[in-house]
VEXFI-414884 format. One record per residue (C-alpha): residue in three letters; x, z negated, y negated. Coordinates in steps of 0.25 Angstrom, whole numbers, plus 5000, padded with zeros to 4 digits. Each point is the difference from the previous one (the first is absolute). Layout:
BEGIN
ALAXZY
...
//
This chain:
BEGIN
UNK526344544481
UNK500850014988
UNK499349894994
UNK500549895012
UNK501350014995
UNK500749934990
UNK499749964988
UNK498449995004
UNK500449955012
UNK498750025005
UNK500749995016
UNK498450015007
UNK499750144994
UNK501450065008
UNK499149955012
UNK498550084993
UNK500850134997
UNK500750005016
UNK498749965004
UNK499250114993
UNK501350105003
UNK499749985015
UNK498550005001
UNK500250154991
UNK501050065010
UNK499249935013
UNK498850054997
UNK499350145005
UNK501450045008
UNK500550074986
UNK501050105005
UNK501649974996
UNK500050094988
UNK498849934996
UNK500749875003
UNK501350044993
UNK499250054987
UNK499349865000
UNK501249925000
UNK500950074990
UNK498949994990
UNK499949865005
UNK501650004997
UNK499650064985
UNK499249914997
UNK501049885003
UNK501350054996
UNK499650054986
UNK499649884994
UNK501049935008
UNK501450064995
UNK499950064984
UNK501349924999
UNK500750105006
UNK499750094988
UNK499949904990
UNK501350044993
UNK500150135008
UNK498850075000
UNK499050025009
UNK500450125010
UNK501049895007
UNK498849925001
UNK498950095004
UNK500950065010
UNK500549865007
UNK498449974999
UNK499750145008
UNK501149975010
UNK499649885003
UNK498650045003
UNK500650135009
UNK500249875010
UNK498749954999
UNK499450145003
UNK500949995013
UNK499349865003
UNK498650074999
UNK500550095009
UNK500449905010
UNK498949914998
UNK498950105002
UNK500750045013
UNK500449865007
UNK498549934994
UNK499450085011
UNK500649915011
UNK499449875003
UNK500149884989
UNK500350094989
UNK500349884990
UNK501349995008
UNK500550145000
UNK499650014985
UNK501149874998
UNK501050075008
UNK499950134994
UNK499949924984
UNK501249935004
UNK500950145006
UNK499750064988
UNK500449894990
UNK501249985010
UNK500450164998
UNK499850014985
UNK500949874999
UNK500950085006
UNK500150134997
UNK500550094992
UNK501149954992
UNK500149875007
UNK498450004997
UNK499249924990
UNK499249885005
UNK499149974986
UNK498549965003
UNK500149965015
UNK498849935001
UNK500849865003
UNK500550004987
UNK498649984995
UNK499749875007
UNK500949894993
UNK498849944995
UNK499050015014
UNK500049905011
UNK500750135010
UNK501449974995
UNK500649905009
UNK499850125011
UNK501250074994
UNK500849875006
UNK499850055013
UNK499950165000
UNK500550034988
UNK499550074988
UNK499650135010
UNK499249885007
UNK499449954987
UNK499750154997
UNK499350005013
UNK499149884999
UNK499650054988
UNK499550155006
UNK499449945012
UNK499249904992
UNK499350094991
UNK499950095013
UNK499349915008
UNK499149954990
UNK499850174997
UNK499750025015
UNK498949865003
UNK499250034987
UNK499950175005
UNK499649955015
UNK498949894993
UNK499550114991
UNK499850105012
UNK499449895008
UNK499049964990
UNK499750134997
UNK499750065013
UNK499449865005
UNK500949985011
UNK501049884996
UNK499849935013
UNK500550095008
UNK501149935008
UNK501050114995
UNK499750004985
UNK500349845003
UNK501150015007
UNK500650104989
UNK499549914987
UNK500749885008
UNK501450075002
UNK499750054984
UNK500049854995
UNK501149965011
UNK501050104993
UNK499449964986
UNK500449855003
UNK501350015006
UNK501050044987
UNK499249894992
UNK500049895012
UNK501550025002
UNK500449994985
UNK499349855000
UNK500749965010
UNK501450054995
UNK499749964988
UNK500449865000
UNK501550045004
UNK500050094989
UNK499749894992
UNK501049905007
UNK501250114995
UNK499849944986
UNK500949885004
UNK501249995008
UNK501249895000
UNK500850074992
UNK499850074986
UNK500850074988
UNK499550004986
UNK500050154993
UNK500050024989
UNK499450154995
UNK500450064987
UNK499250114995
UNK500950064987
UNK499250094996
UNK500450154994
UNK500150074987
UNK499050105002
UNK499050055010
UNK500050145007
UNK501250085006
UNK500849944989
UNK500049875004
UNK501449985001
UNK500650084989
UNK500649874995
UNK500649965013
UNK500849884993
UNK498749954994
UNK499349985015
UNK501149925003
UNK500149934986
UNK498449975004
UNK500549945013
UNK501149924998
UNK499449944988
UNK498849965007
UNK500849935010
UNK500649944989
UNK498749954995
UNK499849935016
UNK501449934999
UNK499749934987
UNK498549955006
UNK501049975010
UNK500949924992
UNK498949934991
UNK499349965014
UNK498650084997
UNK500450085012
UNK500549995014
UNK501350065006
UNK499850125007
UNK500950045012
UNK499950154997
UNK499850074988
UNK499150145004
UNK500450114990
UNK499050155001
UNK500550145006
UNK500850064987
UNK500149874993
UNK501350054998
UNK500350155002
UNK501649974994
UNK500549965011
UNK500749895001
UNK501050055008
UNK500650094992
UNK499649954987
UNK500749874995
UNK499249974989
UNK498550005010
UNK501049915011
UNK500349904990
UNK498550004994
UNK499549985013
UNK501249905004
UNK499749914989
UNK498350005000
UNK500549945017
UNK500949894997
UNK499049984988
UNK498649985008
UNK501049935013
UNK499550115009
UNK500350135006
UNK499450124995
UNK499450125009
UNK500250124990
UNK499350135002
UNK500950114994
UNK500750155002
UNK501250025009
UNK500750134998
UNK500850045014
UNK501350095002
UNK499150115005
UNK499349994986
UNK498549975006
UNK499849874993
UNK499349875009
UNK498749924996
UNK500849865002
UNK499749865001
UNK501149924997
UNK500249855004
UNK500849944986
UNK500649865001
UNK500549954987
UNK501349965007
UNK500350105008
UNK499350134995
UNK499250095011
UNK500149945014
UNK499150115006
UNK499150104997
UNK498650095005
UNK500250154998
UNK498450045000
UNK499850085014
UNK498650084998
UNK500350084988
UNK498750044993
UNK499950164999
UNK499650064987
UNK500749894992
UNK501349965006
UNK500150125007
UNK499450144999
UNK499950075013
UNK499950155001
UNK500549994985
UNK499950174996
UNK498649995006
UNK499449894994
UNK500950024986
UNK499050124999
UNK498749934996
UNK500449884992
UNK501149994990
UNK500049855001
UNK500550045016
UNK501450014994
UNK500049844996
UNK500049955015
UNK501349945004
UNK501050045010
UNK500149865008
UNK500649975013
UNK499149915009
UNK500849875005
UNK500249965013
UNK500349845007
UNK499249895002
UNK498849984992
UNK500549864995
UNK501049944991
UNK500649875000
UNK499849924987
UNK501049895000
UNK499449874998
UNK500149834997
UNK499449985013
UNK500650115008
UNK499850165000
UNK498550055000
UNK499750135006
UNK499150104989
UNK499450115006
UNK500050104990
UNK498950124998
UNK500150104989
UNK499050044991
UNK499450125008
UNK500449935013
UNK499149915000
UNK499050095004
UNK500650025013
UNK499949935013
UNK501550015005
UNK500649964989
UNK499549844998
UNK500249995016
UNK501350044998
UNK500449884991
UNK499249905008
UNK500550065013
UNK501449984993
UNK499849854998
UNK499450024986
UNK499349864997
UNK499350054986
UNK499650134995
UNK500450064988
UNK499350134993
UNK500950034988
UNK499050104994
UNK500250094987
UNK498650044995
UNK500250044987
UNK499950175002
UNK498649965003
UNK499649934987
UNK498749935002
UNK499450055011
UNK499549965013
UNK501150035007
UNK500749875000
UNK498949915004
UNK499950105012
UNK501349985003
UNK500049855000
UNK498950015011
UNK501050065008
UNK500849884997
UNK498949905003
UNK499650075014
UNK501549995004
UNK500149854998
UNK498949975008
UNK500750105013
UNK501249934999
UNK499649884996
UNK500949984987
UNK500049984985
UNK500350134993
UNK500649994985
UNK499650124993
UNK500750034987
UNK499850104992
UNK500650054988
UNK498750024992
UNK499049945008
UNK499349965009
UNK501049905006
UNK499549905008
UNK500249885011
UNK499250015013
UNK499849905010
UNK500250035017
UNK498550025001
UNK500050104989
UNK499349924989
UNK500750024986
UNK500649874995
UNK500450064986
UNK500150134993
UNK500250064986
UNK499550094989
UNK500450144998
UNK501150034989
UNK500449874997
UNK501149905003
UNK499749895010
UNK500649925010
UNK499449965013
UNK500549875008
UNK499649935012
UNK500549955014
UNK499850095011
UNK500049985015
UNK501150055009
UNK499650055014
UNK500850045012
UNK499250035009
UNK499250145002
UNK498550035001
UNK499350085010
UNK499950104992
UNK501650014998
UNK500449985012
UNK499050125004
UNK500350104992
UNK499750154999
UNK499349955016
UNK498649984995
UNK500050134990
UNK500550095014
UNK499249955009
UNK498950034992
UNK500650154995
UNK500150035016
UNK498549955003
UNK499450104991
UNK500950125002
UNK499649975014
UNK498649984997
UNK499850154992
UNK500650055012
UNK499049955007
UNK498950054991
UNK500650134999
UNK499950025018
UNK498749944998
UNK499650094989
UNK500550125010
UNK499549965012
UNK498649984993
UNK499950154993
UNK500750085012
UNK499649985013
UNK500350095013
UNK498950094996
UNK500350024986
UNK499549914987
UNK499149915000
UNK499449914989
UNK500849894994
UNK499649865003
UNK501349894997
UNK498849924998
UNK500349965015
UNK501149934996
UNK499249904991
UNK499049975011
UNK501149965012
UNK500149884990
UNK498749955005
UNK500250045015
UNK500849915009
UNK499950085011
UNK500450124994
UNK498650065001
UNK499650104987
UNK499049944993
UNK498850084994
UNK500350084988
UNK499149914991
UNK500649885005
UNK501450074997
UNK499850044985
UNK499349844999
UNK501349955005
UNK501150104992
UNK499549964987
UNK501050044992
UNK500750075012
//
């Protein structure tokens, strides 16, 4: 699993390791503590090698700990799957129950931490376009119920070769329905994927440029020297308006500036105003500047400002999903206890307002949808600014606490999946790297180095209308949430009603449920027929 993610990219092996995950936790009616033990080692086994950034600079309890929570969600999902596979098609239920799970741990606690859902693995697999139409829960989905399907045809060929029975009508039928359910995520990306690729062009367009300034130093540090992060960034934008001027580059519409480009803030602080001032009227262009608010009740916002060389700051993004741990530190005396760098976490106050900002430009105002650094990796907070008429995206990104680890190129996935569920560019720019221009259907157009200075320019489409997947919302995600809470219920009576009966217990078979699959008139089938048929349930 770990290795589907970015930057192998390796989108099919997401699919192998569900896949195998299923076809463990179906076979042989494992009990639920078996089942929770199989997938919290399973979550070991991901989250480890998937976030050592975390401790990068800090050491590696914060790490390890994250790593162990996130698996204590897994270990629930093996508890729920082992349960609900006993029901008929138990490909289904295991999507149902991968999707609840990777909806609870995005959500909860602390505002919850969505990091290595299985969507954010596929922006190089041909399952993508899906997340047009159900989101990234649905492109999650897709990706579970293939590798479960797949997991559950090859167990009921196995068994059917093995006991010589695979023309049994039953076996068929059940191998049929197996390769039904394998073929439908992959049939409906092909056929949403031209759409997807339409986005790409619209009738109206902007040029953005990204400026990627670059910092002093790497590490928690990074911005001791706040006036030479934006020193980097306005002379960098210098450098666009004299390729400007000399005609070896175009003009840009809007000039993309990273979160903390400029932690002076310009507000308050007459020198940054008139640094940021000049490098507009220089390059002919507004400017959206990342930077630090402070506030009268002394809890300082993560800000984006709009900056027009005429007329200052017309408007302005106060980030709304504050990242705990970093911009925040909840239960402070408790966590200050085992880590002396708990302490450094800010004291922010999350924004509120639309998720869009007005950029003031020669053809008329474009609506930016702005997404934060760490909000990116939530679903609300991109359907928010499309929903608020945002016609890009906009991920100003700070990276630099995380030196050179994978962690940026996971959180440019993020980016790439969002592009292609709401069907707009995103402008990602980073202060350190990587920043990056993506197309609507998720293909990255451009993108820079780590630590080095570089300016990224193209023209991007401009979309007003909303994809399914938009206009849906959080829809697809609760419906499927309800169908597996109702489905353990469901196995649960089952499993009741099978081990007490009126004359005290009796011997366990949720086997049954497997073998109703095969009977249309609701008749049991033999036991033999029923284990053929449960392969993996």
């Amino acid at each position: 699993m770990w290795a589907a993610f970015p930057p192998r990219n390796l989108w099919f092996l997401a699919v192998v390791a569900l896949g195998l995950l299923a076809a463990v936790l179906g076979t042989g009616r494992p009990r639920a503590r078996t089942g929770a033990w199989l997938g919290f080692v399973f979550g070991l086994g991901f989250f480890i090698p998937l976030l050592p950034w975390i401790g990068v600079y800090v050491g590696p309890l914060p790490w390890i700990a994250l790593a162990v929570a996130a698996s204590a969600y897994l270990a629930l999902f093996g508890v729920f799957a082992v349960l609900t596979m006993r029901l008929p098609v138990p490909p289904l239920w295991f999507t149902v129950c991968w999707i609840t799970v990777e909806g609870l741990r995005s959500a909860f606690p602390f505002g919850g931490f969505p990091w290595g859902r299985a969507a954010f693995s596929q922006v190089d697999g041909p399952l993508l376009p899906l997340a047009s139409v159900l989101g990234a829960p649905g492109l999650s989905g897709a990706v579970a119920l293939l590798g479960a399907s797949i997991a559950w045809l090859v167990t009921i060929v196995v068994r059917a070769l093995r006991t010589r029975d695979h023309h049994n009508r039953d076996v068929v039928r059940g191998a049929a329905l197996a390769v039904v359910l394998a073929l439908v995520g992959p049939i409906a990306a092909i056929a949403l994927t031209p759409d997807t690729v339409d986005r790409n062009v619209a009738t109206s367009s902007i040029r953005v440029a990204a400026v990627q300034g670059n910092v002093p130093r790497l590490g928690l540090d990074f911005n001791a020297q706040r006036r030479a992060v934006l020193d980097n960034h306005v002379r960098e934008t210098e450098a666009l308006a004299d390729a400007v001027r000399a005609g070896a580059a175009e003009q840009p519409d809007l000039v993309a500036w990273p979160e903390n480009a400029s932690d002076i803030s310009p507000l308050t602080n007459s020198d940054a105003a008139e640094e940021i001032t000049a490098a507009s009227v220089s390059v002919g262009a507004p400017i959206l500047v990342g930077t630090l608010v402070s506030n009268p009740d002394g809890r300082p916002t993560n800000t984006v400002l709009v900056w027009d060389g005429e007329r200052g700051p017309v408007d302005r993004y106060d980030k709304h999903i504050i990242q705990p741990f970093g911009e925040y530190l909840p239960w402070r005396d408790f966590f200050s206890m085992f880590s002396s760098y708990a302490d450094m976490a800010g004291n922010f106050r999350p924004g509120s307002g639309p998720g869009a900002v007005t950029v003031p430009g020669r053809s008329g105002p474009v609506q930016v949808g702005v997404s934060t650094c760490w909000e990116i990796a939530f679903d609300r907070s991109a359907r928010q600014a499309v929903r608020d008429g945002a016609q890009f995206l906009y991920v100003p990104t700070n990276n630099a606490t995380f030196g050179r680890t994978e962690m940026t190129y996971q959180q440019l996935a993020m980016s790439q999946v969002r592009a292609v569920e709401h069907g707009r560019a995103v402008v990602v720019a980073a202060t350190s790297g990587v920043s990056a221009l993506i197309e609507p259907d998720g293909m990255i157009e451009s993108q820079s180095g780590f630590f080095t200075p570089d300016v990224l320019s193209s023209r991007l489409p401009l979309h007003d209308g909303q994809t399914l997947a938009t206009r849906l919302g959080d829809w697809p995600q609760w419906i499927a949430m309800i169908v597996a809470v109702v489905g353990l219920l469901f196995a649960l009576a089952r499993h009741t009603r099978f081990s007490v009966g009126p004359r005290g217990p009796r011997p366990t078979d949720t086997d049954h449920a497997s073998a109703d699959l095969a009977q249309p008139d609701g008749q049991a089938a033999p036991m033999d027929q029923a284990k053929e048929l449960g392969g993996i349930g």
